[in-house]
TORLUM-307815 format. One record per atom (N, C-alpha, C, O): residue number from 0; residue in one letter; atom name; x, y, z. Coordinates in steps of 0.02 Angstrom, whole numbers, plus 50000, padded with zeros to 5 digits. Each point is the difference from the previous one (the first is absolute). Last residue first. Layout:
BEGIN
<pt><num>NUM</num><residu>A</residu><atome>CA</atome><x>X</x><y>Y</y><z>Z</z></pt>
...
This chain:
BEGIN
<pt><num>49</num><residu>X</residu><atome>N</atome><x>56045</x><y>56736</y><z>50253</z></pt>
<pt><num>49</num><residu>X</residu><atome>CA</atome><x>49971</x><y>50054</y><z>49971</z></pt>
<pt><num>49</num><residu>X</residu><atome>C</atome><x>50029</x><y>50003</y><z>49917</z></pt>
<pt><num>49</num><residu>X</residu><atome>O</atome><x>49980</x><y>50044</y><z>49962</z></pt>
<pt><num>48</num><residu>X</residu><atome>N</atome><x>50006</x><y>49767</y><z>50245</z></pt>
<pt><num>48</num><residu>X</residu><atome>CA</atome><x>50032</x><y>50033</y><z>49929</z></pt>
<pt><num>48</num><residu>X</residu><atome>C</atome><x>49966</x><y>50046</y><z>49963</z></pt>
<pt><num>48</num><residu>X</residu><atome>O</atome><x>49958</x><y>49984</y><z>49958</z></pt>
<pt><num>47</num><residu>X</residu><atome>N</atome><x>50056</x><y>49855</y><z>50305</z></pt>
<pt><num>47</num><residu>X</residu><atome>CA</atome><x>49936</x><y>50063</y><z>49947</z></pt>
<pt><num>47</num><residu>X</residu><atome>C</atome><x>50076</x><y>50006</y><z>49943</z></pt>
<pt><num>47</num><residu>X</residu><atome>O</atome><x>50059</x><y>49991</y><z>50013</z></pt>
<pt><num>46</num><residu>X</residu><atome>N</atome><x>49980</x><y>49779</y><z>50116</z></pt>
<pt><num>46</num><residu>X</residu><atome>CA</atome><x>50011</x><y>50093</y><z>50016</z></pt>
<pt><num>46</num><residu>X</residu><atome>C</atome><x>49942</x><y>50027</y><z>49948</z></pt>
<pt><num>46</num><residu>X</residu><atome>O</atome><x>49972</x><y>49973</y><z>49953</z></pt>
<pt><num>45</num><residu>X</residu><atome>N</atome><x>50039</x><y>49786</y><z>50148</z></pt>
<pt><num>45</num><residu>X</residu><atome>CA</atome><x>49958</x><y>50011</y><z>49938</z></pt>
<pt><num>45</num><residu>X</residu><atome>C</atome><x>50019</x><y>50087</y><z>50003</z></pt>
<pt><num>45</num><residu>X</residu><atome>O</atome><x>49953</x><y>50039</y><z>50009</z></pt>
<pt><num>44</num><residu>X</residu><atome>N</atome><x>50149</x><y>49806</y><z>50160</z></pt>
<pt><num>44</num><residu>X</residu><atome>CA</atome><x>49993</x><y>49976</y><z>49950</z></pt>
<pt><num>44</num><residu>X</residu><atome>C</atome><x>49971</x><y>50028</y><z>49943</z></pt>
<pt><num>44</num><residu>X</residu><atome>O</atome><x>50017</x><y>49973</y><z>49947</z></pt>
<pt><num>43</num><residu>X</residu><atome>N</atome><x>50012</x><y>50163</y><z>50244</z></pt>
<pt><num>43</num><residu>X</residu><atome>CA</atome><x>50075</x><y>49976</y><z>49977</z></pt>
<pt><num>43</num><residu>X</residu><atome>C</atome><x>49984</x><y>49945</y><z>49939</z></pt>
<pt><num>43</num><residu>X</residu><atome>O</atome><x>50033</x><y>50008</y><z>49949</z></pt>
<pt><num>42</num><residu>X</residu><atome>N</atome><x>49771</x><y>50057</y><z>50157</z></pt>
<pt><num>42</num><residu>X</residu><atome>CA</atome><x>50038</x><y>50072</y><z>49952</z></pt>
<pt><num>42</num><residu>X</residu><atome>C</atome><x>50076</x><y>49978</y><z>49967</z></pt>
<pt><num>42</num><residu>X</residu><atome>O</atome><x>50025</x><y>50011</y><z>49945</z></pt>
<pt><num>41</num><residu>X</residu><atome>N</atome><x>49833</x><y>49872</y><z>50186</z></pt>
<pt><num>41</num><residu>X</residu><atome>CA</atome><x>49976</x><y>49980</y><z>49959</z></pt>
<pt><num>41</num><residu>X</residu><atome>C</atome><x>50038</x><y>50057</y><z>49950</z></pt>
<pt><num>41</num><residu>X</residu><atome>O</atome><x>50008</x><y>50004</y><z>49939</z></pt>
<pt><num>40</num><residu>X</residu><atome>N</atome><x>50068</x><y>49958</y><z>50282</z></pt>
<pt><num>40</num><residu>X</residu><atome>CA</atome><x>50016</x><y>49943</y><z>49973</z></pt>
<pt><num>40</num><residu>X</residu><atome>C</atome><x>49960</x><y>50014</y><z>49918</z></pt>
<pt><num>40</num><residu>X</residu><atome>O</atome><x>50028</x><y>49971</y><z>49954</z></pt>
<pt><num>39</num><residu>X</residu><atome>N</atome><x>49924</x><y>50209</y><z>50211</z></pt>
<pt><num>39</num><residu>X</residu><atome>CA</atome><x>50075</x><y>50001</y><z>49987</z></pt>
<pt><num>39</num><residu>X</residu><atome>C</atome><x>49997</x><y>49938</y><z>49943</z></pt>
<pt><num>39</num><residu>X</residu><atome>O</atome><x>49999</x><y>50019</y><z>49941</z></pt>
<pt><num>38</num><residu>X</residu><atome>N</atome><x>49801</x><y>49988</y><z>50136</z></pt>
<pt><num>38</num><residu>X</residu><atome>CA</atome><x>49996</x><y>50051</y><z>49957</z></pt>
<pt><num>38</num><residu>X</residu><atome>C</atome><x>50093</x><y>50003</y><z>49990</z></pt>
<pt><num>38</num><residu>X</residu><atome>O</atome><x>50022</x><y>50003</y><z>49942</z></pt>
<pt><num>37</num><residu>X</residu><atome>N</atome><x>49911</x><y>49833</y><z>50222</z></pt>
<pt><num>37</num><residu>X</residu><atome>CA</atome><x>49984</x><y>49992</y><z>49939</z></pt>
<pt><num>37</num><residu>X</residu><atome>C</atome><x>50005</x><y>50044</y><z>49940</z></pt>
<pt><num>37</num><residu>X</residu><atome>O</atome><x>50013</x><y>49975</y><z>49945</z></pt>
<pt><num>36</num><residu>X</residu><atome>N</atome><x>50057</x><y>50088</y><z>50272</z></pt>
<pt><num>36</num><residu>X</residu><atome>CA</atome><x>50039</x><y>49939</y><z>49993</z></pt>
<pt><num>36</num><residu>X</residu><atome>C</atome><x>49953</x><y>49986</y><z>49906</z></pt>
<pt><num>36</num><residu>X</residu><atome>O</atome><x>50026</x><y>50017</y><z>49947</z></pt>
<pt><num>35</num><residu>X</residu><atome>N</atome><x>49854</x><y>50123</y><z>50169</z></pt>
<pt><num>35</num><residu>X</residu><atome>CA</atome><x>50049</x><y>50041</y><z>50001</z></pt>
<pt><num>35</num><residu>X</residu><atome>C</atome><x>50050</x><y>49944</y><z>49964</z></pt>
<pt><num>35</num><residu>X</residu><atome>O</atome><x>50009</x><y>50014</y><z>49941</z></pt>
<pt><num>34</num><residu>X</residu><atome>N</atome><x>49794</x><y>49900</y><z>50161</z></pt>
<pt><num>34</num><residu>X</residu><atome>CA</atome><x>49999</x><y>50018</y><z>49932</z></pt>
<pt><num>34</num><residu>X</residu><atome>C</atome><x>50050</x><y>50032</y><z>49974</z></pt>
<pt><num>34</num><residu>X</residu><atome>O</atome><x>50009</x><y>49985</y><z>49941</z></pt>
<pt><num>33</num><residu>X</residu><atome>N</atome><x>50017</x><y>49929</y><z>50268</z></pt>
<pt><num>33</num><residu>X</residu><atome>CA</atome><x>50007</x><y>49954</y><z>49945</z></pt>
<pt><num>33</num><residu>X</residu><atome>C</atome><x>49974</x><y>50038</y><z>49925</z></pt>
<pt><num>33</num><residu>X</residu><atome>O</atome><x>50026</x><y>49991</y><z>49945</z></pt>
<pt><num>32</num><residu>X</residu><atome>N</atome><x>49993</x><y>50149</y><z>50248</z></pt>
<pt><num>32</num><residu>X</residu><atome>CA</atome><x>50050</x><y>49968</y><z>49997</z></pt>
<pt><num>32</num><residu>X</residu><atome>C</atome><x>49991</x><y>49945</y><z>49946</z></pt>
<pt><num>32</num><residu>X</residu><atome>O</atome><x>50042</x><y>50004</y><z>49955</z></pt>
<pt><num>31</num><residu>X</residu><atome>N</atome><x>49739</x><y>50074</y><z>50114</z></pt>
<pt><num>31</num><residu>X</residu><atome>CA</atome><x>50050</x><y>50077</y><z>49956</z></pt>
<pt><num>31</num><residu>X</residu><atome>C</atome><x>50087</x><y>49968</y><z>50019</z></pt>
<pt><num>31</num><residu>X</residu><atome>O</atome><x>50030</x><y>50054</y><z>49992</z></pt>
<pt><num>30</num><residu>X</residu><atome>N</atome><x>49839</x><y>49805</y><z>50114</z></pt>
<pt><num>30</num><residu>X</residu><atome>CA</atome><x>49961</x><y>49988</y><z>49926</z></pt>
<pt><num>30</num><residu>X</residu><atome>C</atome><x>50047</x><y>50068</y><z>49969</z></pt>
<pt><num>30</num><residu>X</residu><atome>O</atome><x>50042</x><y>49996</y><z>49955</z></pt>
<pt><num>29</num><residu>X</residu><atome>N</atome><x>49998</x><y>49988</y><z>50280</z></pt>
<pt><num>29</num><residu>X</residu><atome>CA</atome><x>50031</x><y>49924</y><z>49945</z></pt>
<pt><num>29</num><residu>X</residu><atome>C</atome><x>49990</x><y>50012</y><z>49930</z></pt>
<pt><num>29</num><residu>X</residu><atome>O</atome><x>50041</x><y>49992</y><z>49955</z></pt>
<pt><num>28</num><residu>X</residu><atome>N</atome><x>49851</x><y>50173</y><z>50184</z></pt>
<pt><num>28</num><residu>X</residu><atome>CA</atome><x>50082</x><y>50033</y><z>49999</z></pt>
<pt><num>28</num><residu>X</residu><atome>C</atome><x>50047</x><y>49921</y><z>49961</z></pt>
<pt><num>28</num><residu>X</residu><atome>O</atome><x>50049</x><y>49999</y><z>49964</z></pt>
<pt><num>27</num><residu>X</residu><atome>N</atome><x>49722</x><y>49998</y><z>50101</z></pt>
<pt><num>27</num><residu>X</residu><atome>CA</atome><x>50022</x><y>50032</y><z>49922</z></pt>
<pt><num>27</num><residu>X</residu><atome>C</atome><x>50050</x><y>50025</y><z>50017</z></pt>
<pt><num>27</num><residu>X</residu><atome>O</atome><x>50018</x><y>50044</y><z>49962</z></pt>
<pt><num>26</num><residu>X</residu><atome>N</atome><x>49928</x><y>49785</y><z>50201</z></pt>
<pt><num>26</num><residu>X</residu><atome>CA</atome><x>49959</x><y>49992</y><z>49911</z></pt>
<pt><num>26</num><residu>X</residu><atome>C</atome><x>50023</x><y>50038</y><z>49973</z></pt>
<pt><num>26</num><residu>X</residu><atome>O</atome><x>50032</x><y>49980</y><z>49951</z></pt>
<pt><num>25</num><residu>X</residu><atome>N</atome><x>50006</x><y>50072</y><z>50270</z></pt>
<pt><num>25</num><residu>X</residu><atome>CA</atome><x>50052</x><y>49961</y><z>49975</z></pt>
<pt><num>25</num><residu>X</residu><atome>C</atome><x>49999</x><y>49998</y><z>49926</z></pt>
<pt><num>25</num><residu>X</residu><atome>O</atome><x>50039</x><y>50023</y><z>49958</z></pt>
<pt><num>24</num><residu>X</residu><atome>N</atome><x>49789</x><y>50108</y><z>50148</z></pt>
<pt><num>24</num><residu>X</residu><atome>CA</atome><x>50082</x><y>50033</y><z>49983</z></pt>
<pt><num>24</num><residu>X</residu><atome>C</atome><x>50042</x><y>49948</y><z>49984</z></pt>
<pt><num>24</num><residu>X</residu><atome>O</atome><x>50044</x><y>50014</y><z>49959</z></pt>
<pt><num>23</num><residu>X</residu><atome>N</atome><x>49748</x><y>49894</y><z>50108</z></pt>
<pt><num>23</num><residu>X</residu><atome>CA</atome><x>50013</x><y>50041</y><z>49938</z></pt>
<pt><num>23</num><residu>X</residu><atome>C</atome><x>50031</x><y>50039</y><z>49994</z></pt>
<pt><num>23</num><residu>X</residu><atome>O</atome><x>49996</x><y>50021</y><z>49942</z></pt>
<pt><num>22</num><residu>X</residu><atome>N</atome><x>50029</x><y>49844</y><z>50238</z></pt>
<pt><num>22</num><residu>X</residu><atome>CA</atome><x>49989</x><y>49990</y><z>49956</z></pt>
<pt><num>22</num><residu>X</residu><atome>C</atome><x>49968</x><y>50010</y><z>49912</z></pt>
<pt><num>22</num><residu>X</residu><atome>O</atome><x>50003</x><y>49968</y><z>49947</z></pt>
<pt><num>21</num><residu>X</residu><atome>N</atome><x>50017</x><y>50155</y><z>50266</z></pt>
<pt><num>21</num><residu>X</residu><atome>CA</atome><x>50066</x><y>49973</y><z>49990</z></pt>
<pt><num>21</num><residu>X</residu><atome>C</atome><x>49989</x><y>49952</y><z>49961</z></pt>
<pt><num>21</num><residu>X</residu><atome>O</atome><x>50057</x><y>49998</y><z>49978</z></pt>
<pt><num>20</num><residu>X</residu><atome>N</atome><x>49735</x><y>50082</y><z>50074</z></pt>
<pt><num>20</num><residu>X</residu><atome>CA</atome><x>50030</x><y>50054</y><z>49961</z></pt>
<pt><num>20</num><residu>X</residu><atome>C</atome><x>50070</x><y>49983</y><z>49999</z></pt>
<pt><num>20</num><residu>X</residu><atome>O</atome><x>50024</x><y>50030</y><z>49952</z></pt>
<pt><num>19</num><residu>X</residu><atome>N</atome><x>49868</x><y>49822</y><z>50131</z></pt>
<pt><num>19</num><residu>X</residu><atome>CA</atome><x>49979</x><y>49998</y><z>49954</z></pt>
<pt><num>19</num><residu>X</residu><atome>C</atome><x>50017</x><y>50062</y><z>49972</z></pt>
<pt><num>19</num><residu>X</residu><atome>O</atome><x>50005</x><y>50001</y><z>49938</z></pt>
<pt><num>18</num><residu>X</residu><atome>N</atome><x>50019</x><y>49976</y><z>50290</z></pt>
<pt><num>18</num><residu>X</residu><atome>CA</atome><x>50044</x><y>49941</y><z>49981</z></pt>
<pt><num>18</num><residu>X</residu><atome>C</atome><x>49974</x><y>50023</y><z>49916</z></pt>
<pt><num>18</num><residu>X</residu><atome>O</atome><x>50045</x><y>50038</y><z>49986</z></pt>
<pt><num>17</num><residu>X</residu><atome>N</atome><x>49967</x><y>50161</y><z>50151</z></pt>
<pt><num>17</num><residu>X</residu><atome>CA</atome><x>49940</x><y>49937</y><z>49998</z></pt>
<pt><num>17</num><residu>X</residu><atome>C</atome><x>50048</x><y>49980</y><z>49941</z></pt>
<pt><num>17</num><residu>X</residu><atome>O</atome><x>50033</x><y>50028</y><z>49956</z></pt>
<pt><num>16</num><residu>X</residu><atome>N</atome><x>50087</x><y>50165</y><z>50160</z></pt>
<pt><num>16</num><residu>X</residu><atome>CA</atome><x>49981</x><y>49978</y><z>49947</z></pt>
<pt><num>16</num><residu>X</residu><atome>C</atome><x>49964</x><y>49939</y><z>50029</z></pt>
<pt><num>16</num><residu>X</residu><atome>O</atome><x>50022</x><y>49976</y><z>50053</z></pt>
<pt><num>15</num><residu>X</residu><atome>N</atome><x>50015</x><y>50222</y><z>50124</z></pt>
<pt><num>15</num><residu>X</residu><atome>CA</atome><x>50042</x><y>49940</y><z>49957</z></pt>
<pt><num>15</num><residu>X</residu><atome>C</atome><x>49940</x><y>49985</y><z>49947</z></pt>
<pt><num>15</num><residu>X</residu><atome>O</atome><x>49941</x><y>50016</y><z>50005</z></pt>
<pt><num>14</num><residu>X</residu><atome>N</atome><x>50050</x><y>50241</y><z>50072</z></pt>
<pt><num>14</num><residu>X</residu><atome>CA</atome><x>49950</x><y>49918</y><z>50033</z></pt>
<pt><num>14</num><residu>X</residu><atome>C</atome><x>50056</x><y>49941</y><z>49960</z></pt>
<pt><num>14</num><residu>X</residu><atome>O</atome><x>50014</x><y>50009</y><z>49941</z></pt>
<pt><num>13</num><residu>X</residu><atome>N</atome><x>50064</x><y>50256</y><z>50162</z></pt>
<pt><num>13</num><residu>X</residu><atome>CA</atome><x>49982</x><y>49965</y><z>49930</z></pt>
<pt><num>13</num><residu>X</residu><atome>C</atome><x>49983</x><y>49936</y><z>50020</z></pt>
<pt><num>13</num><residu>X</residu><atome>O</atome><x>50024</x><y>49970</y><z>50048</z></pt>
<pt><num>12</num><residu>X</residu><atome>N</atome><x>49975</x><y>50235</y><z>50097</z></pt>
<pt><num>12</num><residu>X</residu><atome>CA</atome><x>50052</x><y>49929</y><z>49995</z></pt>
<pt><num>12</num><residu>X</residu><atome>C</atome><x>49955</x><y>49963</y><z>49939</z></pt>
<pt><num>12</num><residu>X</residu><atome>O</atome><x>49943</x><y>49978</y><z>49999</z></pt>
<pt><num>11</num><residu>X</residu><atome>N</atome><x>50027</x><y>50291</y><z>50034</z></pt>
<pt><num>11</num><residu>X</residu><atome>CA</atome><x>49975</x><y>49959</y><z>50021</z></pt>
<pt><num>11</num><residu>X</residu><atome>C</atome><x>50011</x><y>49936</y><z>49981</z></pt>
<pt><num>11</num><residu>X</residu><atome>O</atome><x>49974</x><y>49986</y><z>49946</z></pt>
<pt><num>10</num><residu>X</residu><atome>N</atome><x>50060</x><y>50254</y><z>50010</z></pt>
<pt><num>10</num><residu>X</residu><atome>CA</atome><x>50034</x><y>49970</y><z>50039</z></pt>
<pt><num>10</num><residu>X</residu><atome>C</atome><x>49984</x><y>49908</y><z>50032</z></pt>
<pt><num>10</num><residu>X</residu><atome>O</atome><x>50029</x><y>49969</y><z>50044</z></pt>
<pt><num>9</num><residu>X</residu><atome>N</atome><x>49846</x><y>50164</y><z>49774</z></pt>
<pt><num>9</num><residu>X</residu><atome>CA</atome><x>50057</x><y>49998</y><z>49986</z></pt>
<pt><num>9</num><residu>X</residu><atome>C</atome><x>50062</x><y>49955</y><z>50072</z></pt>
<pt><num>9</num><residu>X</residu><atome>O</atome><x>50038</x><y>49952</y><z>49992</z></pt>
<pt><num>8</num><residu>X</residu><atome>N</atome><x>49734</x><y>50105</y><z>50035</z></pt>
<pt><num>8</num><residu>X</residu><atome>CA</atome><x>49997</x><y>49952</y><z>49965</z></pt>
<pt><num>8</num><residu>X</residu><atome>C</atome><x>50075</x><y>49982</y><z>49963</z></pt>
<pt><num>8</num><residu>X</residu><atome>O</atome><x>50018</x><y>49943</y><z>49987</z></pt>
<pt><num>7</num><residu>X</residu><atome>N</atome><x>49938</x><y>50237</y><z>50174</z></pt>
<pt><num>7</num><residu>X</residu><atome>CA</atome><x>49972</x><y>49951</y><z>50011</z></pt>
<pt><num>7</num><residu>X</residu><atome>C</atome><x>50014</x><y>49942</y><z>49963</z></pt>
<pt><num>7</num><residu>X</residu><atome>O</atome><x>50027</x><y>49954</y><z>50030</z></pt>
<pt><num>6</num><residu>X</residu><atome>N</atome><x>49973</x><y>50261</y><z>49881</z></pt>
<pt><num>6</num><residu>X</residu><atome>CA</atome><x>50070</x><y>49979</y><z>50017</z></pt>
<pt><num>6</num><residu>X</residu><atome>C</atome><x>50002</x><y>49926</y><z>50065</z></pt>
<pt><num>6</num><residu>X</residu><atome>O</atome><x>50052</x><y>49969</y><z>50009</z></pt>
<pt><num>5</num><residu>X</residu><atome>N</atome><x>49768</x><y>50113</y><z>49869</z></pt>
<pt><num>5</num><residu>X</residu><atome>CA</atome><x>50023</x><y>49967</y><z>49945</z></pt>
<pt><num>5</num><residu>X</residu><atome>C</atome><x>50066</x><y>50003</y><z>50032</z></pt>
<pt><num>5</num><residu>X</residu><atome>O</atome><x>50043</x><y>49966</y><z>49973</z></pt>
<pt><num>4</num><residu>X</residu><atome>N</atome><x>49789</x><y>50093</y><z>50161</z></pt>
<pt><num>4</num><residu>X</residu><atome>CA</atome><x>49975</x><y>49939</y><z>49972</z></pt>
<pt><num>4</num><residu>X</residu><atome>C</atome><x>50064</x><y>49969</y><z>49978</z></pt>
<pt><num>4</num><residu>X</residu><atome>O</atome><x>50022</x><y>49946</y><z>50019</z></pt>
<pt><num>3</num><residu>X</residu><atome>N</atome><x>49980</x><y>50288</y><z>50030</z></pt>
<pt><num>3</num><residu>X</residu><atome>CA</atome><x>50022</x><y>49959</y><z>50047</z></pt>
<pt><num>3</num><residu>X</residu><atome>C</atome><x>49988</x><y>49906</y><z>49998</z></pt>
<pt><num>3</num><residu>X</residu><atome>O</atome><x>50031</x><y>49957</y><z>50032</z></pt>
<pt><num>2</num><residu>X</residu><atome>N</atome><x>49876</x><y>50229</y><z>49836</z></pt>
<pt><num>2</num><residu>X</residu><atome>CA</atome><x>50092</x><y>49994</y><z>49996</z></pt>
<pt><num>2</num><residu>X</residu><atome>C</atome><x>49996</x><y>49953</y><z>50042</z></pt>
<pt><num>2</num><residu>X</residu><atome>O</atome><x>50004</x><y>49944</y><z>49975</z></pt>
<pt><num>1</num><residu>X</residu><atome>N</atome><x>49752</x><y>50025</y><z>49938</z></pt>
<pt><num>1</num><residu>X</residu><atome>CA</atome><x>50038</x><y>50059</y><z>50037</z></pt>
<pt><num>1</num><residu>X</residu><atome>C</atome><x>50082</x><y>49979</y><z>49993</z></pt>
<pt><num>1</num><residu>X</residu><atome>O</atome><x>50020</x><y>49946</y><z>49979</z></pt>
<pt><num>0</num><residu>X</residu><atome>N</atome><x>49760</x><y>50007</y><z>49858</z></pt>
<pt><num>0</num><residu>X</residu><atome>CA</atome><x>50051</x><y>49968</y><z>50041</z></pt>
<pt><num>0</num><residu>X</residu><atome>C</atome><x>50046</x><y>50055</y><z>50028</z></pt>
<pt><num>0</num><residu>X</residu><atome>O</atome><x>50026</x><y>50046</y><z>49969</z></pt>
């Protein structure tokens, strides 16, 4: 691959997101928010005791 390819490719207008890849950024940016929410709630009820 020549330089010019890769500064080519660099400058080059980024493609919008397909409907289904905005929906799987939604999915786990929700799912890593609710589990996050659960791991807080399960810690405050049951703390580790060393």
């Amino acid at each position: 691959m020549s330089q010019t390819d890769i500064k080519d490719e660099i400058n080059a207008a980024p493609e919008p997101l397909l409907p289904i890849e905005k929906k799987l950024i939604g999915w786990s940016l929700g799912l890593g928010i609710v589990l996050l929410v659960v791991l807080i709630a399960v810690n405050h009820f049951v703390p580790i005791k060393l």
